[in-house]
Each structure stands twice: as structure tokens, then as C-alpha cells.
C-alpha positions in Angstrom: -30.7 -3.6 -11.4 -33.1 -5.2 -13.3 -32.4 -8.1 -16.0 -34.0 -5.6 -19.3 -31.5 -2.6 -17.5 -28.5 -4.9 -17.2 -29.1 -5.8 -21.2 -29.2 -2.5 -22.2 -25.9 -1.5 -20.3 -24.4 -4.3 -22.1 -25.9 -3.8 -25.6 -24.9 0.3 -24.9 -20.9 -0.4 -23.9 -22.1 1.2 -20.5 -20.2 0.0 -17.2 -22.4 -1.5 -14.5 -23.7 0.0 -11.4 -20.9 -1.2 -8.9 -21.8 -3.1 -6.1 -21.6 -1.5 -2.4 -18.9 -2.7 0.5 -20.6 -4.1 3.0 -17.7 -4.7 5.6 -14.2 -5.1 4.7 -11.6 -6.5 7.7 -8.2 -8.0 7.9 -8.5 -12.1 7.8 -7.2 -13.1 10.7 -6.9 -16.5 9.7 -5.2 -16.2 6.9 -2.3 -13.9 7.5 -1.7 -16.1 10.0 -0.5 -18.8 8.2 1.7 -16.9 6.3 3.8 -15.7 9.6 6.3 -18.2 9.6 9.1 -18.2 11.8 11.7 -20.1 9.8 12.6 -20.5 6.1 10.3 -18.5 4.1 9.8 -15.1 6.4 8.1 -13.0 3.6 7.7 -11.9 0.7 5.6 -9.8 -1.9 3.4 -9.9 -5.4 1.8 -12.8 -3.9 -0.5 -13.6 -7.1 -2.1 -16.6 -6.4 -3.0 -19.4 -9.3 -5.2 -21.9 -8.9 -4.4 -25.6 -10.5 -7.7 -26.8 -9.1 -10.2 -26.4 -6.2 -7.6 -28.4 -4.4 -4.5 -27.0 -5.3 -3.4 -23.6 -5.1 0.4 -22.2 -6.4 1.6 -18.7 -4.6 3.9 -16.8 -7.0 6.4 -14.3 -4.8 8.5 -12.1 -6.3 11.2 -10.8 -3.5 11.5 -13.6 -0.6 13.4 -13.1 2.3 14.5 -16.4 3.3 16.1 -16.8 7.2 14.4 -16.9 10.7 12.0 -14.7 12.8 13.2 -14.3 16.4 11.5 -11.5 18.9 9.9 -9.6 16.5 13.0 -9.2 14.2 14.3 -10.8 10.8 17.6 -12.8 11.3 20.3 -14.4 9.1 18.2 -13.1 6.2 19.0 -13.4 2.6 16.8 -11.9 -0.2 16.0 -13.6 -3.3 14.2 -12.4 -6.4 11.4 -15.0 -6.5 9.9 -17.7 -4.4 7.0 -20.8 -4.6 4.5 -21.6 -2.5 2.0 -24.5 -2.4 -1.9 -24.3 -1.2 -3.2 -27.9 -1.0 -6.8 -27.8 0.3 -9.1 -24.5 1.3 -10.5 -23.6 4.5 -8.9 -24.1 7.6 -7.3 -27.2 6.6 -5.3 -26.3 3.9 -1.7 -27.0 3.9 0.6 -24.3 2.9 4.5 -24.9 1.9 7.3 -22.8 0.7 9.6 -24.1 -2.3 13.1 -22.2 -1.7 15.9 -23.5 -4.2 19.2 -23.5 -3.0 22.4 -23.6 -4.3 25.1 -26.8 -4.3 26.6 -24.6 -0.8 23.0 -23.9 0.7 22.6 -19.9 -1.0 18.9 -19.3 -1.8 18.1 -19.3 -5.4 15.0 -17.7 -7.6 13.1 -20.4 -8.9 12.9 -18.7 -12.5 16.1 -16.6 -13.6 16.5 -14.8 -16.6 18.3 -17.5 -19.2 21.1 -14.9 -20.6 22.1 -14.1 -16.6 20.9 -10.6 -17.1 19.1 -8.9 -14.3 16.1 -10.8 -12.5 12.7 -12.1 -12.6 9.7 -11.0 -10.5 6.7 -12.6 -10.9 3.4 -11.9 -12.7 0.1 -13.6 -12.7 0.0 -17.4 -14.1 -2.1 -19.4 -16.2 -2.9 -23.4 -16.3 -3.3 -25.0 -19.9 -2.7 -28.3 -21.3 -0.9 -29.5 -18.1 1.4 -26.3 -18.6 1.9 -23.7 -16.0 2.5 -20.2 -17.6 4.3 -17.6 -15.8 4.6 -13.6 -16.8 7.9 -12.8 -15.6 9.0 -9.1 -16.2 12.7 -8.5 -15.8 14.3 -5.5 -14.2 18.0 -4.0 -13.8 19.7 -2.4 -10.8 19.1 1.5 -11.7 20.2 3.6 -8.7 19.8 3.0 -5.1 16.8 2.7 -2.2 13.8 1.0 -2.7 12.6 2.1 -6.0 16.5 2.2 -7.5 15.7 -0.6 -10.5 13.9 -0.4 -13.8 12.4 -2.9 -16.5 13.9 -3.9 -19.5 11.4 -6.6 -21.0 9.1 -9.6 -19.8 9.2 -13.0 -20.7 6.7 -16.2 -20.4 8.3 -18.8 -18.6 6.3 -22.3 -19.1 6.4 -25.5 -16.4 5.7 -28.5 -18.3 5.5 -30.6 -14.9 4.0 -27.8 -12.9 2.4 -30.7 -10.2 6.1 -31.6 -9.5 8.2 -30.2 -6.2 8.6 -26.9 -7.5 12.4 -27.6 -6.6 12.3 -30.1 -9.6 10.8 -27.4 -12.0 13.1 -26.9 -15.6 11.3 -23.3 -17.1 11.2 -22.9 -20.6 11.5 -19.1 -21.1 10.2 -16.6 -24.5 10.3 -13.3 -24.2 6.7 -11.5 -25.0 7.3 -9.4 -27.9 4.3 -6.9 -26.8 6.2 -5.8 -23.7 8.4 -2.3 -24.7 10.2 -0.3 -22.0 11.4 1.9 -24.1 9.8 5.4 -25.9 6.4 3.5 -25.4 6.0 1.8 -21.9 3.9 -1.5 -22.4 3.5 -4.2 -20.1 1.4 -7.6 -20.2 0.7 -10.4 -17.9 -0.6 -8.3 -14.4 -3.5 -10.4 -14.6 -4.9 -13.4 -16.2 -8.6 -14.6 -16.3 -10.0 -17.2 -18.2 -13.6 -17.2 -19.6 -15.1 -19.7 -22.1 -12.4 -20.6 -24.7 -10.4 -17.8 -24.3 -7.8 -16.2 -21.9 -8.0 -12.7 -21.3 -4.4 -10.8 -20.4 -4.4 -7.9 -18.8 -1.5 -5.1 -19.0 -0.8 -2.0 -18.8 0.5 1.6 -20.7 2.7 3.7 -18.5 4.1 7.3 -18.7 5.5 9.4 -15.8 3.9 12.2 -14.2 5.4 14.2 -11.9 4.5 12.5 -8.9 2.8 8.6 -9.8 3.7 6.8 -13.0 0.5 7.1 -14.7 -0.8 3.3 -16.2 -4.2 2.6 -17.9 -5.4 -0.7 -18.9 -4.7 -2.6 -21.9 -6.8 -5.9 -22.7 -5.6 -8.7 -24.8 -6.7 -12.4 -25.2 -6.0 -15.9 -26.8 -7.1 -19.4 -26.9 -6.8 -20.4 -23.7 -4.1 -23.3 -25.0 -2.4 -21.1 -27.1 -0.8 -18.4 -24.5 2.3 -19.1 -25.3 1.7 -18.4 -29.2 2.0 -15.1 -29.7 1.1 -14.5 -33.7 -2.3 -15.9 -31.6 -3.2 -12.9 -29.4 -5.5 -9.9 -30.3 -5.9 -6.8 -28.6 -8.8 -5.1 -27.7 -9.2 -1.5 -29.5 -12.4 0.2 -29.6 -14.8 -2.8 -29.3 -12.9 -4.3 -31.9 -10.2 -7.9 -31.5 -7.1 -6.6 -33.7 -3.6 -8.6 -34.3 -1.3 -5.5 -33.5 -0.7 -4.9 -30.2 0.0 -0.9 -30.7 -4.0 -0.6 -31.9 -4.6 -1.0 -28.4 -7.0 1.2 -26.7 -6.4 3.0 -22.9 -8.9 1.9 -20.2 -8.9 2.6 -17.0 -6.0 5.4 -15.2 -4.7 5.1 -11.7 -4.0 1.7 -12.4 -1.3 -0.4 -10.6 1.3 -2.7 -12.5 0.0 -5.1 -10.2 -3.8 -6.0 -10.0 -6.0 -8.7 -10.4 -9.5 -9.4 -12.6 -11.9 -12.0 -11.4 -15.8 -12.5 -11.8 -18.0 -12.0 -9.1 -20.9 -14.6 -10.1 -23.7 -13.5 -7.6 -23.0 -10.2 -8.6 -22.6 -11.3 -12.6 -20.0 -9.0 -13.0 -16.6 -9.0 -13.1 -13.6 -7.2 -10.9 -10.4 -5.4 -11.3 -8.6 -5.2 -7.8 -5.5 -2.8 -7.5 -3.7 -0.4 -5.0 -4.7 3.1 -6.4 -1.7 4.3 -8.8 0.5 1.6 -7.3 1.2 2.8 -4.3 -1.5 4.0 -1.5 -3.2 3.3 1.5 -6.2 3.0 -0.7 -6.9 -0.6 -2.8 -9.9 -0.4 -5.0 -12.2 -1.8 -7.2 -13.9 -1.3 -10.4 -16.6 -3.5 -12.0 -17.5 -4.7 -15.8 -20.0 -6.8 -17.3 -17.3 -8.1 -20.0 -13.7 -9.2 -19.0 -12.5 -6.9 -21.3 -14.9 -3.5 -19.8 -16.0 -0.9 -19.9 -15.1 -0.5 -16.3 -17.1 1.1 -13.8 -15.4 4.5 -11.8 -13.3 3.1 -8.7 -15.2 2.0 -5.9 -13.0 2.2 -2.9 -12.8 -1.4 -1.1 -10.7 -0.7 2.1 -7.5 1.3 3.4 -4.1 -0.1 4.8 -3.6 1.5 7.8 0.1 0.6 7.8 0.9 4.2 6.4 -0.9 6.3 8.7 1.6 4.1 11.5 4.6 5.3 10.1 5.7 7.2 7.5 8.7 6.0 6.4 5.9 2.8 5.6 4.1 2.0 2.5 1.5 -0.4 0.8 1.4 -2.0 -2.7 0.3 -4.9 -4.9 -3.1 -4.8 -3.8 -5.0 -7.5 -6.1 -7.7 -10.0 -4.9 -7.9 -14.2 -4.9 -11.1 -15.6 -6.2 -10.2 -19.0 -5.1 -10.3 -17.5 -1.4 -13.8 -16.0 -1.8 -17.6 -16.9 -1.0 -20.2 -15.9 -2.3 -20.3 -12.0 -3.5 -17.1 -11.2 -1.7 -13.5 -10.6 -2.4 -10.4 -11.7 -1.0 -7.6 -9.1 -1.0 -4.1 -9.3 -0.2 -1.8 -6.2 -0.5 2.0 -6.2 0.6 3.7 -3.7 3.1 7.2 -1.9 2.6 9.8 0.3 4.1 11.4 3.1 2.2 14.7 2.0 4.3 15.8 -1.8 4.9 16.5 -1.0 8.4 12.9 -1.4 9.4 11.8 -4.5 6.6 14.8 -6.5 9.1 13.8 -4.8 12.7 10.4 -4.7 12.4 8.7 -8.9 11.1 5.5 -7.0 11.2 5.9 -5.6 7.8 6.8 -7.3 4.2 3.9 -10.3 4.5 0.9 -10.7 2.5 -2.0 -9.0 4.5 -5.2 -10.6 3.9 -8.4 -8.6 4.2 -12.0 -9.5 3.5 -14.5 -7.4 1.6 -18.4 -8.1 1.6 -20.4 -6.3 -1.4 -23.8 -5.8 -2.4 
């Protein structure tokens, strides 16, 4: 595309022309240092937030915390949320696990709800005056199996010492008044980008369908030092910045409650990551020119082939990590379930970040 067409598409509200995949293959590298045979033996959400381009903090929502012995999961216990630590890049980064433990040894969540309702997953975080930022949407027990819980709100928790051992941590917790689970399903904080002076917070609408919850895109942003004032945000509605969050316009559909948005800079454009409708073999793409879209149609980036395996098997939380990147490229990782527990505990290959590398042009 030439630089007179790319103006017009912007000055029109057009999406882009997507980029192409190139080659897109598992990392190698890279899942393998997340296979760990003691302590921290997986876990999922795996959103990745970066404090510079030396240090790296891995937010986990459900941990298994025990030991990997002949292929198996052993003397494991699973807790709601976990921390881990990327000092470096490349092959010589260091990578640690922050588990909190009770006074008798139990493993603990790092953030817990502060009325002892429920628990906390994690959501994408944000860096600002020294601050770490965490979107922590809470859930209740709501039947049984895999998918037996449901949400009831989200909150903001904020680190005010976010370089200390994330043992040490004391959250400060607000609930985010935007996020309903009731009549209205609204949900904020699956992604985070910031551009310029602002910080752009990326959520989602949800209503059931028969079979996939259907969720399409809502955009909001605020100072990038003020994310944790909420009379502050404005959502985006129609090409217009508006104080109420229920002006909000729908974007995007088969959208994920997990996802991630980057910018691609060789490409100038800028990336939303998911798993299609939140759960699929298939995570793609879809490109803008503006953080907060249009959005291109889905460009499909690569396929797990975990489900194909075994079908009792699936994949979610596809999203990508721009701090892994080079170049036009994006770094993916996407997490790998069981409909039953029996295999998550028999079977160490699944319920790890999987890593996979996709070349565009």
C-alpha cells in the first residue's frame, strides 16, 4: 500500500489491508523454559507486561503448583493466580515463579478478592507512575466441570512497589464500575496498550448464543497516569470520546475475553490477537491503523493442533507478546485444557503456555 492510499483509509474510517502470514511455528525455545519440573508446573492467561526492555512480569490466572515426574503432575495443588518474573530477553533471560504460601506451606493467590468472596483471575496490566495495575475479574463457583463458574464483577488491583519480590506485594484493590454481569454483560481490562499520552483499554460485550458466548469489542482510554481514575475514562462510540460507558459502540464479533492489542511498527499498523470465539483450534488476527479500529476481517494466524489429538482437549487465551517479537512478527502464546481433570494431572503435556511464532508481510 502506498503512503497517499494508507491516508485515505485513515481519513475514510476504512480498516487496512491485513498483512499476510509468512510462516507461523511453535517456539521451541521458549516453551521450553516454561516446562518446569518443580514448583510452578503450569498455568494459564499468561498475559505478559512489560516494566522495561529488561524486565518482564507474567500474570497467571490458575497455577498448579507441585512436581512433574514421568510425564505426570504430582502432589499438585491449584491456585487462582500466580507471578512470574522475565529479567533479560533472548536466550539469556531469567525466568522465576513467585508462589505465596501460607504460615503451614498451602499455596496462596497473589491477589484475592478483599471481602473473601470468590477469586481473582488475572487480566492484562499496565505500568504508570511506578504503579503496576492489574484487571482482575472475579468469578463464583456455578456448577461443576470445567466451565462450572461465572463472573460477578472486576476490580483494578494497584502495586505501589511492583519492582519488589512479588511475595512482598500489599494490592490496593477498586472495583471498575464499567464492568456489569448482569442484564448487560460488560467486561474491561482484556487488553491494555499504551500510545502517546493515553492508555487505551480494551473490553468486551457478551450475550449467549446457542453454542459460543458471542463478545464484540468495546474500546475505552485514559491518561496514561490516571487508570485508576475512573470519572477519567471515555469510551469510544461512533468516532466520538464520550464519558458514559453504555454509549459504547460494538466492534469486532467472535472475539475472546482474552486477547491482546499491540502495534506492529514495520507494518504501521496495529494488532488484535485472540482465540476465535474463545475457544478453538484457530487464533487469529485482525489489523487497524488506530488503536481504537476500524479493524480489518480476521486474518487467520495459525491452528493448535492439540484438538485434533484428542477430543476431550481444548485451546484458549490465545493473545500475542510484543516484547517477544522482531521485526514484523508476532509472538503468540495460547493455553491448552482438558474438559476432565484426569488428563490436566496424567498428561504434563497440556495446561502450559505454548509459544508459537508468526512471520507477516
Amino acid at each position: 500500500m502506498n503512503a497517499s492510499a494508507f491516508v485515505l483509509l485513515t481519513l475514510l474510517g476504512a480498516p487496512p489491508e491485513p498483512p499476510v502470514v509468512v510462516k507461523a511455528e511453535p517456539d521451541a525455545v521458549l516453551n521450553a523454559r516454561f516446562r518446569l519440573k518443580d514448583g510452578w508446573v503450569g498455568g494459564d492467561g499468561a498475559f505478559s507486561v512489560s516494566r522495561s526492555d529488561k524486565r518482564t512480569l507474567w500474570l497467571f490466572s490458575d497455577t498448579w503448583v507441585g512436581t512433574v515426574r514421568d510425564g505426570k503432575r504430582k502432589n499438585v495443588v491449584l491456585v487462582n493466580n500466580t507471578i512470574g518474573v522475565q529479567d533479560g530477553n533472548g536466550p539469556d533471560a531469567k525466568f522465576t515463579f513467585a508462589i505465596q504460601k501460607s504460615t503451614n506451606g498451602k499455596p496462596l493467590p497473589i491477589f484475592t478478592p478483599p471481602d473473601g468472596k470468590g477469586w481473582f483471575w488475572q487480566f492484562a496490566g499496565h505500568f504508570a507512575d511506578e504503579k503496576l495495575h492489574v484487571f482482575l475479574p472475579r468469578f463464583e463457583k456455578a456448577g461443576e466441570g470445567a466451565f462450572g463458574f461465572k463472573a460477578i464483577d472486576t476490580w483494578l488491583g494497584t502495586v505501589e512497589k511492583p519492582d519488589a519480590d512479588p511475595l512482598k506485594w500489599k494490592p490496593k484493590y477498586v472495583k471498575v464500575p464499567f464492568a456489569t454481569f448482569d442484564e448487560r454483560k460488560i467486561s474491561f481490562g482484556s487488553a491494555v496498550l499504551t500510545v502517546g499520552d493515553h492508555v487505551y483499554v480494551y473490553g468486551y460485550e457478551e450475550r449467549q448464543t446457542r453454542f459460543f458466548p458471542r463478545r464484540e469489542l468495546l474500546v475505552a482510554r485514559v491518561a496514561k497516569d490516571k487508570i485508576a481514575d475512573f470519572d477519567q475514562w471515555r469510551f469510544y462510540a461512533n468516532g466520538e470520546w464520550k464519558p458514559d460507558a453504555k454509549d459504547a459502540t460494538k466492534q469486532i464479533d467472535t472475539l475472546a475475553a482474552e486477547f491482546s492489542v499491540s502495534y506492529l511498527p514495520g507494518l504501521k499498523q496495529y494488532a488484535i490477537v485472540y482465540t476465535e470465539n474463545g475457544l478453538s483450534d484457530r487464533i487469529v488476527g485482525r489489523f487497524a491503523t488506530a488503536p481504537e479500529g476500524p479493524w480489518s476481517d480476521p486474518v487467520w494466524l495459525y491452528t493448535c493442533p492439540e484438538m485434533k489429538k484428542d477430543k476431550k482437549v481444548f485451546t484458549y487465551a490465545g493473545k500475542a507478546h510484543a516484547h517477544l517479537a522482531t521485526g514484523n512478527e508476532l509472538v503468540i502464546s495460547y493455553a491448552t485444557n482438558s474438559f476432565e481433570l484426569g488428563p490436566v494431572i496424567n498428561n504434563a503435556e497440556l495446561y502450559w503456555p505454548t509459544f508459537v511464532r508468526v512471520a507477516l508481510k
